[in-house]
TITOR-370910 format. One record per atom (N, C-alpha, C): x, y, z; residue in three letters. Coordinates in steps of 0.001 Angstrom, whole numbers, plus 500000, padded with zeros to 6 digits. Each point is the difference from the previous one (the first is absolute). Layout:
N
XYZALA;...
END
This chain:
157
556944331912876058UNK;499680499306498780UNK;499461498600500290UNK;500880499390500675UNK;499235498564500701UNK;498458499784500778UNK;499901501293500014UNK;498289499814500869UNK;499381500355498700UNK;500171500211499146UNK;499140500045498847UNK;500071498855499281UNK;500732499378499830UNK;500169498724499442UNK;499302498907500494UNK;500181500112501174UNK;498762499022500796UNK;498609500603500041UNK;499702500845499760UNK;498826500973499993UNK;499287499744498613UNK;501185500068498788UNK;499133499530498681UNK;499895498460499802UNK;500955499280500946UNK;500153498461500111UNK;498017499538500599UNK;500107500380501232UNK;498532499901500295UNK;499156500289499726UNK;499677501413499455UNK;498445500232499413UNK;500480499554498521UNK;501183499937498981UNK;499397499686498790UNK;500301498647499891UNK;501348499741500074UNK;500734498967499342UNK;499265498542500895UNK;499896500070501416UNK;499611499186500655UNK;498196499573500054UNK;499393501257500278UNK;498951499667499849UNK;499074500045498613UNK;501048499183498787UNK;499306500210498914UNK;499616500983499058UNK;500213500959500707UNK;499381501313499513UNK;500899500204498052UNK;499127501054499543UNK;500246500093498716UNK;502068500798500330UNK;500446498667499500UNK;501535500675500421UNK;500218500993498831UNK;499435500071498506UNK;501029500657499151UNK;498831501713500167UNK;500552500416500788UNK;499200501338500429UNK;501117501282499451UNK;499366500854498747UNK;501058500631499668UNK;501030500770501005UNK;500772500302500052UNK;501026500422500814UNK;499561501779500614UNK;499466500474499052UNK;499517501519500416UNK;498856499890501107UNK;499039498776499685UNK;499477500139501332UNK;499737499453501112UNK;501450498956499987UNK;500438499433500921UNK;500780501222501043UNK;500936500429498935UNK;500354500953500542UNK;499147501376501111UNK;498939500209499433UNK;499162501093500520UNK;499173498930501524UNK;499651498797499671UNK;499768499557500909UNK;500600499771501441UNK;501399499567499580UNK;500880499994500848UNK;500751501089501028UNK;499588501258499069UNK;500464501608500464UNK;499119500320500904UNK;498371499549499894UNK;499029500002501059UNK;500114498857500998UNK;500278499250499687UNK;500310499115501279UNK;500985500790500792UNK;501275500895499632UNK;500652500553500679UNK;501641499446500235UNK;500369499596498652UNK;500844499827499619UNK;500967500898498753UNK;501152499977500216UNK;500970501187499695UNK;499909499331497836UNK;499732501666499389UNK;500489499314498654UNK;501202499557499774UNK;501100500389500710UNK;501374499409499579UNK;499931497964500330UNK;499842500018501106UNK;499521498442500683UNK;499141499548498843UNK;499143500602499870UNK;499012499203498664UNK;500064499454499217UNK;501305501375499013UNK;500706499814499036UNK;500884498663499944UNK;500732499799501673UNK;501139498853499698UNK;499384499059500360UNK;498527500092500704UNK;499648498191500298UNK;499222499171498571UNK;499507501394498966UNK;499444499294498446UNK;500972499764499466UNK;501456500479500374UNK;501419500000499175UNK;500201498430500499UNK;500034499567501237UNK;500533498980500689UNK;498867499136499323UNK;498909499345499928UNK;498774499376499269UNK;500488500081499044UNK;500051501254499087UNK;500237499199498535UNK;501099499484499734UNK;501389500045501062UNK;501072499100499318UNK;499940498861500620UNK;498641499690501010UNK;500161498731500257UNK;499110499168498918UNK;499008500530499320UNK;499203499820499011UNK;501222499284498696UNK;501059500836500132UNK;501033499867498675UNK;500572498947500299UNK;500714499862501877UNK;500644498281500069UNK;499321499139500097UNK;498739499734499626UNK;498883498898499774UNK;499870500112499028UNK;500601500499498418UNK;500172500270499074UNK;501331499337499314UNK;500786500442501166UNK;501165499238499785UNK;500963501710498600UNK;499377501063500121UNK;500752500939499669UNK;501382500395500543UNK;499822500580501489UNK;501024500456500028UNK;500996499486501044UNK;499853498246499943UNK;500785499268500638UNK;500024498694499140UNK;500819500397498814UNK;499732498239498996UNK;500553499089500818UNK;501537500074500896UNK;500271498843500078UNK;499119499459501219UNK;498954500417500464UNK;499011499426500794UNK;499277498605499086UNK;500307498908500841UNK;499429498570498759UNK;498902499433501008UNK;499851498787498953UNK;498870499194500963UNK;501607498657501065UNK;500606500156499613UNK;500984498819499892UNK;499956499713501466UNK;500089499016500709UNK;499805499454501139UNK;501427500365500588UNK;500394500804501260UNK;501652499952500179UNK;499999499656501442UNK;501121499412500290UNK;500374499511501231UNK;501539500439500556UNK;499770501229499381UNK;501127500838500320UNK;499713500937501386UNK;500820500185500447UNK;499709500618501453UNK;500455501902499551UNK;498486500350500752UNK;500169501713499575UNK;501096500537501144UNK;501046501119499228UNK;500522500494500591UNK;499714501785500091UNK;499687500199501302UNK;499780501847499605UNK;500883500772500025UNK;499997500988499044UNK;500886501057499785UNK;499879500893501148UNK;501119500982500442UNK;500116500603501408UNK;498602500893499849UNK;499778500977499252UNK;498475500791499622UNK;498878498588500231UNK;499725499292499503UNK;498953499009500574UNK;499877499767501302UNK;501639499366500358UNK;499691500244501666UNK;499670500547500814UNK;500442501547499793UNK;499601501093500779UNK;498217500305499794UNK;499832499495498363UNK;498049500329500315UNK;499557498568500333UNK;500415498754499723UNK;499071499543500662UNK;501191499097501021UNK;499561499681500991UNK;500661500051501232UNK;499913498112500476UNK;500828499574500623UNK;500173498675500315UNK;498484499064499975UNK;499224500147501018UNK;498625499902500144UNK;499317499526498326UNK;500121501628499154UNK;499305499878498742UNK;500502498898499038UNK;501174499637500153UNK;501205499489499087UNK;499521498345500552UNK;499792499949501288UNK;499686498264500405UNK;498545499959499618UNK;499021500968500028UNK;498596499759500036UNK;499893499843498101UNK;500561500439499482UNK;500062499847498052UNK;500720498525500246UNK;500885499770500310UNK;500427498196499874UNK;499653499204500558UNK;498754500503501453UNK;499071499041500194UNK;498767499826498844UNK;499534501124499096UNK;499278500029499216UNK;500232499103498806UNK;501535500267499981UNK;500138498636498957UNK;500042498707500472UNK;500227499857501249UNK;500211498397500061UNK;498066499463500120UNK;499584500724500076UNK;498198499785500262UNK;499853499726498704UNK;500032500732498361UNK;500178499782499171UNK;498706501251499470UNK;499850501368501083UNK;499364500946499295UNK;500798501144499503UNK;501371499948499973UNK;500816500468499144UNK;500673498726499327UNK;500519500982498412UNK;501465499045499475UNK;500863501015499968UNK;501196499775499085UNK;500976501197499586UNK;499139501153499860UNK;499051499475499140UNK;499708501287498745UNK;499365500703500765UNK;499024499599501223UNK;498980500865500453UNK;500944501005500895UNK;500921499086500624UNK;501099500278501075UNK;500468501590499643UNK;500712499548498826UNK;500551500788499208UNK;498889501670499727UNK;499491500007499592UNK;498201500439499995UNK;500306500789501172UNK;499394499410501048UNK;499994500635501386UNK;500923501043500255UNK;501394499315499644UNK;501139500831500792UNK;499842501544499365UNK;500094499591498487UNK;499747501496499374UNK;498928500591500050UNK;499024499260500604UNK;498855501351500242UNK;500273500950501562UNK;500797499108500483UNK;500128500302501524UNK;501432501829499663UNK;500716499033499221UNK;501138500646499782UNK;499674501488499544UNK;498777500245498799UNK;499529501175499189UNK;498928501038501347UNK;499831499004501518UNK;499375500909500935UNK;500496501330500589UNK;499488501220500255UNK;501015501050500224UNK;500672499930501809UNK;499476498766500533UNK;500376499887501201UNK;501631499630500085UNK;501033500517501272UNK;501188498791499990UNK;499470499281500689UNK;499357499208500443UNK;499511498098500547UNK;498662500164499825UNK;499633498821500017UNK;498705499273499582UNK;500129499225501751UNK;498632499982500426UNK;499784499168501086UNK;499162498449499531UNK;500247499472500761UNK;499647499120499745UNK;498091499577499089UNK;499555500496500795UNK;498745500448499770UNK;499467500590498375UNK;500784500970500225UNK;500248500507498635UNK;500537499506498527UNK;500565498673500572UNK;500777498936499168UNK;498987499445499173UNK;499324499292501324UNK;498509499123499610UNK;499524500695499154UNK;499024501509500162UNK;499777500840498954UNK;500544499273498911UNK;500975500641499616UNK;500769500068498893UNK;500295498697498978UNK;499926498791500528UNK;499959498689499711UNK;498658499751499555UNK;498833500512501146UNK;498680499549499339UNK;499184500488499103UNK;500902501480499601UNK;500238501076498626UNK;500316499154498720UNK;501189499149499720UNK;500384499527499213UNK;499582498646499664UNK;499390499235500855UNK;499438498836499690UNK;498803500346499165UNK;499133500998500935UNK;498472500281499080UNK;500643500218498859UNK;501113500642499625UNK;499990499948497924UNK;500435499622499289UNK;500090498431500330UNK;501144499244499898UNK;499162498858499498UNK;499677499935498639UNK;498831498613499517UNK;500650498727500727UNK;498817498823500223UNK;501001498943500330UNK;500209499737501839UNK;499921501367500488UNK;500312499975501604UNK;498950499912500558UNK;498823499754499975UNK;498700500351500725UNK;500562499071501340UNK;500268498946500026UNK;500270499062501286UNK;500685500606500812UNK;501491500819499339UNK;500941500845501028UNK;498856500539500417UNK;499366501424498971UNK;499445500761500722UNK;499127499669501336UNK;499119499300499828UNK;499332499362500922UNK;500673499976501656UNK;501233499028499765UNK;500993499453500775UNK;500431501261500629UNK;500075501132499026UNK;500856501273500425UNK;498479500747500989UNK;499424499935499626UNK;498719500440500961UNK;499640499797500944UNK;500126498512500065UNK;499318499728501437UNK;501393500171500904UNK;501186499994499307UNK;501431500723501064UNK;499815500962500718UNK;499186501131499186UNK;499604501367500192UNK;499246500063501169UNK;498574499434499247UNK;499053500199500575UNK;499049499243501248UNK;500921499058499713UNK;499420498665501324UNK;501184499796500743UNK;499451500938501457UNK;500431500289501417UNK;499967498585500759UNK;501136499407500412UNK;500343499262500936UNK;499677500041501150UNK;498753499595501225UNK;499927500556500911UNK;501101498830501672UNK;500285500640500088UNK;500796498661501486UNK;500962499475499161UNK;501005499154500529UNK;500854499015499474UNK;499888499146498603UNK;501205500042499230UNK;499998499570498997UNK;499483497932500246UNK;500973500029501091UNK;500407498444500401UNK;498509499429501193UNK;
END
């Protein structure tokens, strides 16, 4: 399901492309690319409820409210996303391309994946999923991109 998600992330969502493409022939498209209808089914399932928490449907107490509360993960969080993922999201906030809300955002899109762990890699994904639909974030996003996509070559120092 996750290679499709990045698959409709890049040709539609990323490169502009006409995103609201009815679902039947997204679907048929995607079956020729060579992807499973069940996978299909749960990665438009996974999109549209991330569509809904940028909506603010089916997570009200998700706010704008600034918190400086320290996240604690539940044992199921831990086990999917793993020490690594858990410091690389609270380095994201202290940069200031996450807050709670996006934070918050993330975890449950990570959480609704049919994988048990998320790699790191896969994190990024998933973060630079929720910023694009997220009015207001273009700077994260940005910030979240060149994380991605701009390779460090030799020493940081």
């Amino acid at each position: 399901m996750f290679d499709i998600l990045v698959y409709l992330f890049e040709n539609y969502i990323h490169n502009e492309a006409d995103v609201y493409v009815n679902h039947a022939d997204l679907t048929k498209e995607l079956s020729k690319a060579g992807f499973h209808d069940d996978d299909i089914f749960r990665a438009l399932k996974w999109l549209d409820r991330l569509s809904a928490l940028q909506e603010n449907h089916i997570k009200p107490y998700l706010t704008k409210a600034v918190s400086t509360a320290t996240r604690i993960y539940t044992a199921e969080e831990y086990r999917k996303i793993d020490t690594a993922g858990q410091g690389f999201l609270m380095f994201l906030e202290q940069i200031n391309v996450l807050d709670a809300t996006t934070r918050e955002m993330v975890i449950d899109r990570v959480m609704d994946l049919d994988a048990a762990s998320i790699s790191l890699e896969d994190l990024k994904w998933v973060v630079l999923m929720v910023l694009f639909n997220v009015p207001g974030k273009e700077t994260a996003y940005a910030q979240m991109e060149d994380l991605i996509f701009d390779e460090v070559d030799g020493p940081l120092h």
